[in-house]
Steps between C-alpha positions, in 0.01 A plus 500: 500500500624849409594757724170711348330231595552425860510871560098513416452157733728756792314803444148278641708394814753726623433894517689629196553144398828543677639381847772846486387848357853492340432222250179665367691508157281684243276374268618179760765354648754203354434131693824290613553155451773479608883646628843399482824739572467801322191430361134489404261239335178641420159269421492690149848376393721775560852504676561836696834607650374598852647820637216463809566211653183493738594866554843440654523134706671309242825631516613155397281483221178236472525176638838470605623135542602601876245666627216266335714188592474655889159532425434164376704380819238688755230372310555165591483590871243695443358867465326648819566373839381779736762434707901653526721324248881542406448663232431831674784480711744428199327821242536739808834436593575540167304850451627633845878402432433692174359866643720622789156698582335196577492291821155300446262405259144398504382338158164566374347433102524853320678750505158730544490302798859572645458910445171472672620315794833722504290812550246356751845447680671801474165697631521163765866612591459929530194526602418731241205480219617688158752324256667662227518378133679609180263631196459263235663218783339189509431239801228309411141509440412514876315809650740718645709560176227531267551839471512697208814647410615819374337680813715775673708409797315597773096454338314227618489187309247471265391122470620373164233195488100518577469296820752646667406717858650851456529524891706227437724617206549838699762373733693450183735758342664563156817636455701485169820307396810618530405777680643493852402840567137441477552220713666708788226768454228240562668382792570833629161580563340146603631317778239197460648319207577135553694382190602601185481257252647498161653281152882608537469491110089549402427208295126521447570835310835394372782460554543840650819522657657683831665830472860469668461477830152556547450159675773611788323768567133397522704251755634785676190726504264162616721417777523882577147513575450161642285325218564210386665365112352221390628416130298299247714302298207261405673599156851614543583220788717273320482627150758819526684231707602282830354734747299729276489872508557454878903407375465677179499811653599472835160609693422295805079491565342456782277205347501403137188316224640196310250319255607371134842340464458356840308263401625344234172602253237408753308693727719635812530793703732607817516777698830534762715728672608644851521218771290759694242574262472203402448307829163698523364267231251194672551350656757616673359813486183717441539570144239218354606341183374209348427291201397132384773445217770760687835254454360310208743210435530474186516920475803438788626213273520680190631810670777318655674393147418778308735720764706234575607479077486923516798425771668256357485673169592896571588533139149486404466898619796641270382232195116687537665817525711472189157354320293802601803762390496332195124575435556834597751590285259424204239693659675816564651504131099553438536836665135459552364497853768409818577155614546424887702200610620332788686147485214280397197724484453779216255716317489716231275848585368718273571785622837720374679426865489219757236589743594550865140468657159429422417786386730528269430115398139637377651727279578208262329421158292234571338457164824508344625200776219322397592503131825360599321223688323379266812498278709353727246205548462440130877516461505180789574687800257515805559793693258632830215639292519897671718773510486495857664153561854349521641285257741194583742273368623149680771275519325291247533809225783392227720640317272448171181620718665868575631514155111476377372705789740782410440482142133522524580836716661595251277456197166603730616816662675599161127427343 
């Protein structure tokens, strides 16, 4: 049956036919058969280069032989046990010998899940009720960050999806990347802020990427005023590198998101930090937390040996690297738009210069991005289908597969 096809059967069962408002692709979206290293089968016969890679977890590309033969081991002793296993013990020794900023762990099964839980914390820890969030940031689809962004620094949040409580949304503020001094200002005149919460490099816009030094000093200016960092690398953890942005660039948080690469391609999420703040967590302390599939183990197992082959294989971070300065090179000879890289993840804006927030993001051309899209796809490359997503490349990318992805740069943004 044809992707057309099963699209009309979807649109009769699931609202927008769709189980993500991201893979609403218009006039509908392409069906998967099936996925193997770099990538995609589709039921209507086509073979896609995928530069998504289930939006950034399959660092090692599809169905890698060692994390589905660790799968295939855990399957055989089973898939839900509702009780502690090994496997938890062995994936957070691993993450917290890999983030000097992190002393525990507690595993849940999104990373949605893990921001949530880190905030309910952090207000658990200070005693305080408002949180702080970038513009354009995003944590998940959960109430307190549905707000909509490009409001000024010190408004109220407006709620960016019907359903959710404004009362609720207005103990969250906006401030905008890379700007520190907003930041401070905010701070400066409220004293009741909890956390503040943001993407070291904004992925659901981007990439966009840190000014020089602007992480060190939203580090300085949190601890300054006694709120607490909390750094989501659901996206970045793992994929700029051992340690994330934590390492990258030298910022130590007070409690850090992890989702994605964690787990191997299956569901996971983990929240972790300060021994102190995180000893508040139930039940050893009053911070309640909870879930039926939290330490899932085959999500543990798969985890496990997809970071245990990122550590025994460190040149798989300068080998991605090379691949994406390779596309780039192509795509800035086009001297149309600006393209944004960092190791493994990339995007081509168009707009004349890299943006540096989210305001800046919506600047771009979308209807010209979307021309590109649709080029790119017919030209065999799969690519997140907005402006406002990151693109990725894996370990399972060769040689041959950047040589096509670069040309077809090349030919679409010269169209």
């Amino acid at each position: 049956m044809k992707s057309s096809d099963l699209f009309a059967r979807a649109k009769a069962l699931m609202p927008g036919g769709v189980s993500s408002p991201v893979r609403a692709i218009k006039p509908y979206p392409f069906y998967v058969e099936r996925a193997a290293g770099s990538h995609l089968a589709t039921v209507d016969g086509a073979a896609l280069i995928d530069c998504c890679l289930g939006y950034g977890p399959l660092i090692l590309g599809h169905a890698h032989p060692a994390v589905r033969e660790a799968i295939e081991r855990q399957l055989e002793k089973g898939w839900l046990y509702g009780t502690p296993s090994p496997l938890e013990i062995d994936l957070a020794e691993i993450i917290t010998g890999d983030h000097p900023g992190i002393d525990m762990v507690r595993f849940v099964s999104s990373g949605s899940e893990a921001t949530m839980a880190a905030i309910r914390l952090a207000r658990g820890y200070t005693g305080k009720q408002d949180i702080i969030k970038v513009e354009g940031g995003f944590h998940g689809a959960h109430d307190a960050v549905l707000v909509k962004a490009g409001s000024g620094a010190t408004t109220l949040g407006v709620p960016d999806s019907a359903g959710v409580l404004a009362d609720l949304v207005a103990h969250t503020r906006q401030v905008p990347y890379n700007d520190p001094e907003a930041l401070e200002a905010l701070l400066s005149g409220n004293d009741d802020v909890a956390a503040f919460i943001l993407e070291p490099i904004m992925g659901n816009i981007g990439p966009v990427l840190p000014d020089d030094g602007y992480l060190a000093d939203v580090r300085e200016i949190t601890a300054a005023h006694g709120v607490l960092l909390i750094l989501d690398e659901v996206i970045t953890g793992y994929r700029v590198g051992i340690g994330g942005a934590e390492v990258l660039y030298g910022v130590k948080p007070d409690l850090a998101t992890f989702g994605k690469i964690i787990g191997g391609g299956l569901p996971i999420g983990a929240f972790g930090g300060r021994r102190d703040i995180m000893e508040l967590v139930a039940p050893s302390g009053p911070v309640y937390q909870a879930g039926t599939f939290s330490g899932n183990p085959a999500s543990l197992a798969a985890g496990s040996a997809a970071l245990r082959h990122l550590h025994e294989h460190p040149e798989i971070y300068r080998r991605l690297d090379d691949a994406t300065r390779a596309i780039e090179e192509v795509a800035v000879d086009a001297r149309r738009g600006s393209f944004v890289r960092m190791g493994s993840v990339f995007k081509h804006f168009f707009r004349d210069a890299p943006p540096h927030n989210y305001r800046e993001v919506k600047e771009c051309d979308t209807e010209a991005f979307s021309r590109f899209w649709k080029a790119m796809l017919d030209a065999g490359i799969f690519l997140p289908p907005s402006q406002f997503e990151t693109n990725f490349l894996s370990a399972a990318h060769t040689e041959a597969d950047i040589e096509q992805i670069a040309d077809a740069y090349g030919s679409c943004l010269f169209a």
